[in-house]
Wavefront OBJ file of the C-alpha trace (Angstrom):
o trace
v 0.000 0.000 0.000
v 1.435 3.512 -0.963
v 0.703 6.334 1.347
v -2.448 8.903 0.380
v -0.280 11.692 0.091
v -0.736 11.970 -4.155
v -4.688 11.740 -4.158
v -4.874 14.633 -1.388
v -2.302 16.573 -3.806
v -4.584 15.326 -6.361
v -7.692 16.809 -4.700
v -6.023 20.265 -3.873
v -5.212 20.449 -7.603
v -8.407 19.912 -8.528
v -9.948 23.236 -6.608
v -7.974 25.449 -9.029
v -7.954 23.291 -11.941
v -10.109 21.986 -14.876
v -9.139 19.072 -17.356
v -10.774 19.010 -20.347
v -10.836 15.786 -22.295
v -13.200 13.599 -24.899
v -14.923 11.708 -23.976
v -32.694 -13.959 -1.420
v -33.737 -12.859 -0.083
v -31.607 -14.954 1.995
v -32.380 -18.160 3.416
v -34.123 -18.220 6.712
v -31.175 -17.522 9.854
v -32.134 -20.576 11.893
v -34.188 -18.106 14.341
v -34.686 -19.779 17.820
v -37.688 -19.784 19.528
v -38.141 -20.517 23.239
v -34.104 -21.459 23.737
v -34.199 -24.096 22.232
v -30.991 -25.888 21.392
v -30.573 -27.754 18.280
v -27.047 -28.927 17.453
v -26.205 -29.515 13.661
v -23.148 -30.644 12.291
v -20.224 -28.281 11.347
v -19.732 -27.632 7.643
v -17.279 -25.043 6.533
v -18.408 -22.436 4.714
v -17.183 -22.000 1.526
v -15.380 -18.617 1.290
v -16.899 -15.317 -0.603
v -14.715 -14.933 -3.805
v -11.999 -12.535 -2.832
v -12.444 -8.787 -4.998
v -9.308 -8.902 -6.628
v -7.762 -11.800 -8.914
v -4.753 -13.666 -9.380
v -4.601 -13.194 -12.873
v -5.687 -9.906 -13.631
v -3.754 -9.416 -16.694
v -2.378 -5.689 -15.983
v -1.272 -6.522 -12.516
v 2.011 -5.609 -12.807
v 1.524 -2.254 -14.482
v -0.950 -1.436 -12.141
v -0.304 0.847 -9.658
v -1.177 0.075 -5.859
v -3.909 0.972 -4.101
v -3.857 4.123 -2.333
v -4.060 3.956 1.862
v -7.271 3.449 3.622
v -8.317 6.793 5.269
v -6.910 7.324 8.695
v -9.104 7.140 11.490
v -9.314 11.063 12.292
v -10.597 11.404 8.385
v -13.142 9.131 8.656
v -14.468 10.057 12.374
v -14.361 13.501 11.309
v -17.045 13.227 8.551
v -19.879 12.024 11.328
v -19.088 15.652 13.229
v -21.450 17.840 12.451
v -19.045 20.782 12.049
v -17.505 18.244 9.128
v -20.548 17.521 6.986
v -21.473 21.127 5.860
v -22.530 21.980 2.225
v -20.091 22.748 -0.585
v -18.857 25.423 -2.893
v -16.205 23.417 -4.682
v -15.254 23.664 -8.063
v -17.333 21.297 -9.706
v -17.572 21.899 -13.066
v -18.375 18.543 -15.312
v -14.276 17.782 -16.373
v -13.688 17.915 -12.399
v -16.377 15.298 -11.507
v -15.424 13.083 -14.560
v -12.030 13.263 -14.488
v -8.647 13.407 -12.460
v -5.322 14.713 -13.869
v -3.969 13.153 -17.112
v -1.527 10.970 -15.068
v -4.586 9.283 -13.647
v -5.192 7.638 -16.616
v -7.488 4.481 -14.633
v -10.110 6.473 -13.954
v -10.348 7.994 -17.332
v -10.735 4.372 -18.720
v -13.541 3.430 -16.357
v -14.881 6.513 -15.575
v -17.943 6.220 -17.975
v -18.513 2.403 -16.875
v -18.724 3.820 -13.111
v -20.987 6.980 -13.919
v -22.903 4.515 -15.486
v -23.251 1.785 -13.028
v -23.752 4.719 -10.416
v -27.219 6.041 -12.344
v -28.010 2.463 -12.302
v -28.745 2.912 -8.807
v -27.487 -1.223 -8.366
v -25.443 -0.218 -5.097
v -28.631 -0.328 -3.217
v -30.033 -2.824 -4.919
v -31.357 -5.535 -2.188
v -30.891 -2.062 0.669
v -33.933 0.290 -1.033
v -37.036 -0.491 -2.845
v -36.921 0.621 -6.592
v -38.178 3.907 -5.972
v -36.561 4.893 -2.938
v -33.017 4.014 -4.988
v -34.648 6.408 -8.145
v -35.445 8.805 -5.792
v -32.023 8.986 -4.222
v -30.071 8.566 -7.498
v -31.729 11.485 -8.354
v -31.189 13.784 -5.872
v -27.285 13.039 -5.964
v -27.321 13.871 -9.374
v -28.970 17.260 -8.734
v -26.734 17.832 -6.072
v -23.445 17.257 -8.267
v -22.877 20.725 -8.879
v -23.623 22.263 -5.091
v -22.136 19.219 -3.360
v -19.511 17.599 -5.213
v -18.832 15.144 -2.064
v -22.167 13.504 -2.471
v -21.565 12.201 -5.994
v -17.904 11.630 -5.466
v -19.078 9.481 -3.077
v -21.646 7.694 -5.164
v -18.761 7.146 -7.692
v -16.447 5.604 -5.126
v -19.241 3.490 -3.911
v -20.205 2.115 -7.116
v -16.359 1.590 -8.028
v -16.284 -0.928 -5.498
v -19.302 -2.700 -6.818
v -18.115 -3.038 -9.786
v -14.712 -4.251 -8.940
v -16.672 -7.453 -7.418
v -18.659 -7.742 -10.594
v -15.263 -7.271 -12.741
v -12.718 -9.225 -10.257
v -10.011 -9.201 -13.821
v -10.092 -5.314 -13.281
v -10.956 -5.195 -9.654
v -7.209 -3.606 -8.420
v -8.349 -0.336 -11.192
v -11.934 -0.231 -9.733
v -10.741 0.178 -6.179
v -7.975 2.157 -6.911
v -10.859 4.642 -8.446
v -12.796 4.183 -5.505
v -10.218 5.227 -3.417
v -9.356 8.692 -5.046
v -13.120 9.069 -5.530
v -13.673 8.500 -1.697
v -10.443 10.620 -0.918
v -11.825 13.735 -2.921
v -14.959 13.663 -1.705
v -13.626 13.685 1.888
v -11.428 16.391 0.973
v -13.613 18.475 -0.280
v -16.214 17.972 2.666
v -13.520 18.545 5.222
v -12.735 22.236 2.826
v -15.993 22.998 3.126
v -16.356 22.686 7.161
v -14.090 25.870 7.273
v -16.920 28.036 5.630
v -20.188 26.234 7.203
v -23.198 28.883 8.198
v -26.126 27.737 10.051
v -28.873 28.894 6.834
v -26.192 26.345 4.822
v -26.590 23.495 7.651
v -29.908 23.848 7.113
v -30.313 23.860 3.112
v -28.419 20.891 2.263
v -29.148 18.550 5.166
v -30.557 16.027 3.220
v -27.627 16.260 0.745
v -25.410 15.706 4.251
v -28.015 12.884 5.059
v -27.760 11.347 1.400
v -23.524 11.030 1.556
v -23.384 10.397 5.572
v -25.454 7.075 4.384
v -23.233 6.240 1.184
v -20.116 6.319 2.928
v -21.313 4.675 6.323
v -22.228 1.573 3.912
v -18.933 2.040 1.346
v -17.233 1.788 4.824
v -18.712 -1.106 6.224
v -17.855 -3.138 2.989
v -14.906 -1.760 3.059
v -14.216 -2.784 6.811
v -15.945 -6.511 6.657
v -13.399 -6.794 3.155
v -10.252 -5.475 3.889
v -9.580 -5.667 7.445
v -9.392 -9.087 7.832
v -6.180 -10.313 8.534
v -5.928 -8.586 12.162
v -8.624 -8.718 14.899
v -7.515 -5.418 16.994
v -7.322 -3.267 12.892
v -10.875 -5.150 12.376
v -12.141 -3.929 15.467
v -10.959 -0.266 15.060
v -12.633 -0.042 11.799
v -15.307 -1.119 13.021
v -15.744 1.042 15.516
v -15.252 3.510 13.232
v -17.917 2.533 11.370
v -20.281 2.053 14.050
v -19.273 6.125 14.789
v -20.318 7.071 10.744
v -23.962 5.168 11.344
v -24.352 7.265 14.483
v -23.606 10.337 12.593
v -26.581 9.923 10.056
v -28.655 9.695 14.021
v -26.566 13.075 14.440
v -27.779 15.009 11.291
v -31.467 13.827 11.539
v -31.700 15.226 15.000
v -31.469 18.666 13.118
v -34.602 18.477 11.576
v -36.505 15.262 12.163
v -39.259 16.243 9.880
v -37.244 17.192 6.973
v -35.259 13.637 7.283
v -38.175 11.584 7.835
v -39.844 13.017 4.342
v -36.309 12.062 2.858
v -35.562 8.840 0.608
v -33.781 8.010 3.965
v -36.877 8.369 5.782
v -37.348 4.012 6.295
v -33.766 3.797 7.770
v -34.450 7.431 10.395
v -38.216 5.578 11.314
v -36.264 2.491 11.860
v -33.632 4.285 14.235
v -36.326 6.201 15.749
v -38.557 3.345 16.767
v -35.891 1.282 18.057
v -35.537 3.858 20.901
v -38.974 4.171 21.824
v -39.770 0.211 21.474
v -39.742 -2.818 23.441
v -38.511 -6.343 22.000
v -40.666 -8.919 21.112
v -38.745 -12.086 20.222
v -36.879 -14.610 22.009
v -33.621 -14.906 19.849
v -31.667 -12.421 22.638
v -33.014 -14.235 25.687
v -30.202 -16.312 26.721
v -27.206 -13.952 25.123
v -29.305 -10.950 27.940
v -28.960 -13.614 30.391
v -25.291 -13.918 30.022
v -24.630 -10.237 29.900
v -27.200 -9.879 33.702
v -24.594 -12.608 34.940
v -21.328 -11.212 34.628
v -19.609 -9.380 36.610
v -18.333 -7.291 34.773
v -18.554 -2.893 35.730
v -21.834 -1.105 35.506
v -21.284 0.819 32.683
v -20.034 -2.356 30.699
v -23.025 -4.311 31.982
v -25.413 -1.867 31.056
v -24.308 -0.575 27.770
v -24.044 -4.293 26.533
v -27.668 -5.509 27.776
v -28.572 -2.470 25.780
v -26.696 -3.454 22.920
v -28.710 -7.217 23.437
v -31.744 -5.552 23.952
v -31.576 -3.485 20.623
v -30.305 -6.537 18.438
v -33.755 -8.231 19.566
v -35.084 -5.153 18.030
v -33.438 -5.556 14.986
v -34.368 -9.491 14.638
v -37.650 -8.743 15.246
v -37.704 -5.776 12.291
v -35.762 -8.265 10.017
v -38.971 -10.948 10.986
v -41.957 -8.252 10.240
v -40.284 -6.451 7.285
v -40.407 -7.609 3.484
v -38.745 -7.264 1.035
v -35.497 -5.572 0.260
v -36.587 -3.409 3.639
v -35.290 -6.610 5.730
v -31.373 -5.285 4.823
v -32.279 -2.426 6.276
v -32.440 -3.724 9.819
v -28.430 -4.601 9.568
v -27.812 -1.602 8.300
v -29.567 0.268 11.447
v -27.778 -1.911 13.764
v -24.740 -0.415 14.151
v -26.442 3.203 14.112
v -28.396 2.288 17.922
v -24.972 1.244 19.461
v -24.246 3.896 22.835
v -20.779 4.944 23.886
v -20.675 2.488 26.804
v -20.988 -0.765 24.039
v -18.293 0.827 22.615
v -16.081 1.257 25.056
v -16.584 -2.250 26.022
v -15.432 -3.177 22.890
v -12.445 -1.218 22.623
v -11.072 -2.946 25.546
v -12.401 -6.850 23.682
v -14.729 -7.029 27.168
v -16.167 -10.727 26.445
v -19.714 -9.558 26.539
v -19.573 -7.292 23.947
v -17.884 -9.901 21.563
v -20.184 -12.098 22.721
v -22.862 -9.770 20.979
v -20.878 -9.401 18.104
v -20.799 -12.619 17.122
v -24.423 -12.443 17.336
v -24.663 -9.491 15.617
v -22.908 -11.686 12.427
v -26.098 -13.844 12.663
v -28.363 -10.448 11.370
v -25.549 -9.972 9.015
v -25.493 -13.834 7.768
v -29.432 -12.867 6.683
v -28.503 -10.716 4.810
v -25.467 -12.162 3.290
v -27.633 -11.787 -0.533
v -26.592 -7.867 -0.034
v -23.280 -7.141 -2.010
v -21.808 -5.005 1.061
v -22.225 -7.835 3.435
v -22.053 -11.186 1.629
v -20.172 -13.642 4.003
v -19.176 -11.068 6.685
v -21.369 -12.339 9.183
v -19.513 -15.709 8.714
v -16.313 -13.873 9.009
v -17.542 -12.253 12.038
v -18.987 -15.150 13.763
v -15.805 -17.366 13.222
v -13.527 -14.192 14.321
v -14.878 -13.637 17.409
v -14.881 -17.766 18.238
v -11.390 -17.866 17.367
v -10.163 -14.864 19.708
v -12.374 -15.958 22.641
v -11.510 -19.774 22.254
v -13.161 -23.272 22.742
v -13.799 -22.416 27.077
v -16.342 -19.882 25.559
v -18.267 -21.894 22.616
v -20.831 -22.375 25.066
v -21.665 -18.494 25.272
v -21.226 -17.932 21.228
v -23.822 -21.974 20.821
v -26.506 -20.197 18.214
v -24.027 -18.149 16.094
v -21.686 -21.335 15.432
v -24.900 -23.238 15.093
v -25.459 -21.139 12.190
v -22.293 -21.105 10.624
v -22.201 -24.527 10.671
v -26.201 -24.915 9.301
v -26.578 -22.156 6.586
v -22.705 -21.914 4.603
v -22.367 -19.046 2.182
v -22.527 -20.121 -1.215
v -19.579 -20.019 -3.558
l 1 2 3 4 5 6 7 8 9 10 11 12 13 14 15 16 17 18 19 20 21 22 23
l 24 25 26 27 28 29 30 31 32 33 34 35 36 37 38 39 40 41 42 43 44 45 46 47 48 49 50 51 52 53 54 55 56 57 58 59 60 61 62 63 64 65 66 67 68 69 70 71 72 73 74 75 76 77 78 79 80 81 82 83 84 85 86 87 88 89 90 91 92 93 94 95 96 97 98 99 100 101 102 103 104 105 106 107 108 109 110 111 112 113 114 115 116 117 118 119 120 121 122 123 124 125 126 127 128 129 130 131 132 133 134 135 136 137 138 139 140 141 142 143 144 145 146 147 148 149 150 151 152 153 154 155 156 157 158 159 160 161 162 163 164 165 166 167 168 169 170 171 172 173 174 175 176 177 178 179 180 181 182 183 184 185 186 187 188 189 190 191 192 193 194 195 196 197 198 199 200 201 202 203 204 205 206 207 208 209 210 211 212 213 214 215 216 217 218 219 220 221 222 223 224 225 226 227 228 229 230 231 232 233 234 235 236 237 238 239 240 241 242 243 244 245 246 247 248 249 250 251 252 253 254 255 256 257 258 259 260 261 262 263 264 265 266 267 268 269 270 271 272 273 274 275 276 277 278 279 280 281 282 283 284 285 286 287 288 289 290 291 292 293 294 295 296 297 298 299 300 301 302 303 304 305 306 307 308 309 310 311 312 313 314 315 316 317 318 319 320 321 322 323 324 325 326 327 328 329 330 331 332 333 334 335 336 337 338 339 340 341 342 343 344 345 346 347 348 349 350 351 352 353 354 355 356 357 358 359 360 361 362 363 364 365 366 367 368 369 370 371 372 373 374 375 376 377 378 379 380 381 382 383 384 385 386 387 388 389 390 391 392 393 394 395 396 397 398 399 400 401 402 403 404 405 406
């Protein structure tokens, strides 16, 4: 990996610059009802095809991959004195194209603008209006808020680097820059935010806050892999993006709710003000009222329990592609005492988790999640260890009952 120095050059260029050029439904989760215990043999899931290649045939040309964000970067975006509307330079060369030297977006750049308009990033996330609806309103925000369809580029790069693994390493390299510029250029515009402009593009704010909370979870359940304590920071930051879009809707409740994001801000909404139905939770709330672990720890994880229920019983009710939804909310209820807990790998929040990668395994026909609830079951077995199988019985049960396919 090469450091992000260039594409921030790259983006600081760009202010002052125009180029000019021609141009399943998944199966059922094995729900419990009433604790029971079923055992079921092990299989081992067979792995989610990686989203680069072996033989991609300009692999040696290509240049590599830019460096994830840092952490400050991405953490930054969910403050609200970071996502403020936009008066960069955004004439139609600057949203199209880099400089000359970047000559892998110029080859895919029409395939991605494409692909974006398609609206297929939220295919299986959004019904097919909500995704025309939003598709729509980044395009008519290109001009006045570059960052939102900067983002939508670098989203869709990604996407298509899984549906083109021979040209995957040029997709995410595009994604990155893409991602990288529209950060940049959200950051620039923090330093000139006014209260009347807060106000004006807040569903613009909402619109990219929710694009790059889900390019970042792919990004996190993809990449991030090898390590459990780099997994876990991303993660976290993650969790802190979801929160933001909570942030921003807190401005103006009514104007978010009659937003194309107004399913997911219901969703967040009613999971504070409603109690959990189902049974899926019982035991893993159980464990959490047994330990003996601090009060804050205790408390912020039986919350944590309590609002997973939540979300299983959302994911039961709902229909549709509105079922993904409910993973995607997750994260977004989460309170600063879960995460705490998990910063310092306190076994009840892993133990929820791991759970956690059951909602995720429902969803696994969803593009940004596909086998990461596998990954994230299996992860959090392996660091706890066999003593503590007994605590983590339903989410190996599950693993070992419903593989991903190839």
């Amino acid at each position: 990996m090469t450091d992000i120095e260039p594409g921030l050059a790259h983006a600081k260029r760009l202010q002052g610059k125009r180029h000019k050029g021609k141009h399943d439904k998944g199966a059922g989760t094995g729900r419990k009802r009433d604790g029971q215990d079923q055992m079921t043999r092990k299989e081992k899931p067979a792995p989610r095809k990686s989203t680069t290649t072996e033989s991609h045939p300009r692999e040696e040309e290509a240049k590599p991959l830019p460096t994830p964000l840092d952490t400050d970067s991405l953490t930054s975006t969910a403050s609200l004195d970071r996502l403020c509307c936009s008066e960069f330079d955004s004439s139609i060369s600057n949203l199209l194209y880099f400089a000359p030297e970047q000559s892998t977006f110029m080859s895919h750049g029409l395939g991605i603008i494409s692909h974006a308009q398609s609206g297929m990033i939220l295919l299986n996330i959004c019904d097919d209006a909500a995704r025309l609806i939003i598709i729509d309103m980044v395009i008519r925000h290109a001009f006045d808020c570059s960052y939102l369809v900067d983002q939508l580029f670098a989203i869709s790069a990604d996407h298509l680097a899984i549906m083109n693994p021979d040209q995957a390493l040029d997709y995410q390299r595009s994604a990155m820059e893409l991602q990288t510029r529209a950060l940049n250029a959200l950051n620039h515009e923090a330093q000139i935010m006014t209260q009347e402009r807060l106000e004006r593009d807040l569903v613009a704010r909402l619109l990219h806050s929710f694009l790059l909370s889900l390019h970042v979870a792919f990004l996190t359940f993809t990449r991030y892999r090898n390590s459990f304590d780099i997994f876990i920071q991303h993660f976290i930051e993650s969790v802190y993006l979801h929160r933001g879009i909570r942030t921003l809707a807190g401005l103006n409740y009514r104007l978010a709710i009659e937003s194309p994001l107004g399913s997911f801000i219901a969703m967040v909404h009613d999971a504070s003000v409603s109690e959990p139905s189902g049974t899926e939770c019982t035991r893993l709330v159980e464990f959490i009222n047994s330990s003996d672990a601090g009060f804050a720890t205790v408390t912020g994880c039986r919350d944590a329990a309590r609002k997973l229920q939540w979300a299983f019983d959302m994911h039961d009710t709902l229909r549709g592609e509105q079922r993904a939804l409910t993973a995607v909310v997750y994260p977004a209820l989460l309170t600063e005492e879960y995460i705490t807990a998990l910063q310092k790998y306190r076994l009840e929040a892993l133990v929820i988790l791991a759970h956690y990668g059951i909602l995720l395994h429902s969803c696994r026909h969803v593009w940004i999640f596909g086998d990461a609830g596998v990954f994230l079951i299996k992860l959090v077995a392996h660091r706890l260890g066999p003593s503590w199988h007994d605590a983590l019985k339903w989410p190996l049960e599950v693993v070992a009952s419903e593989p991903c396919p190839n």
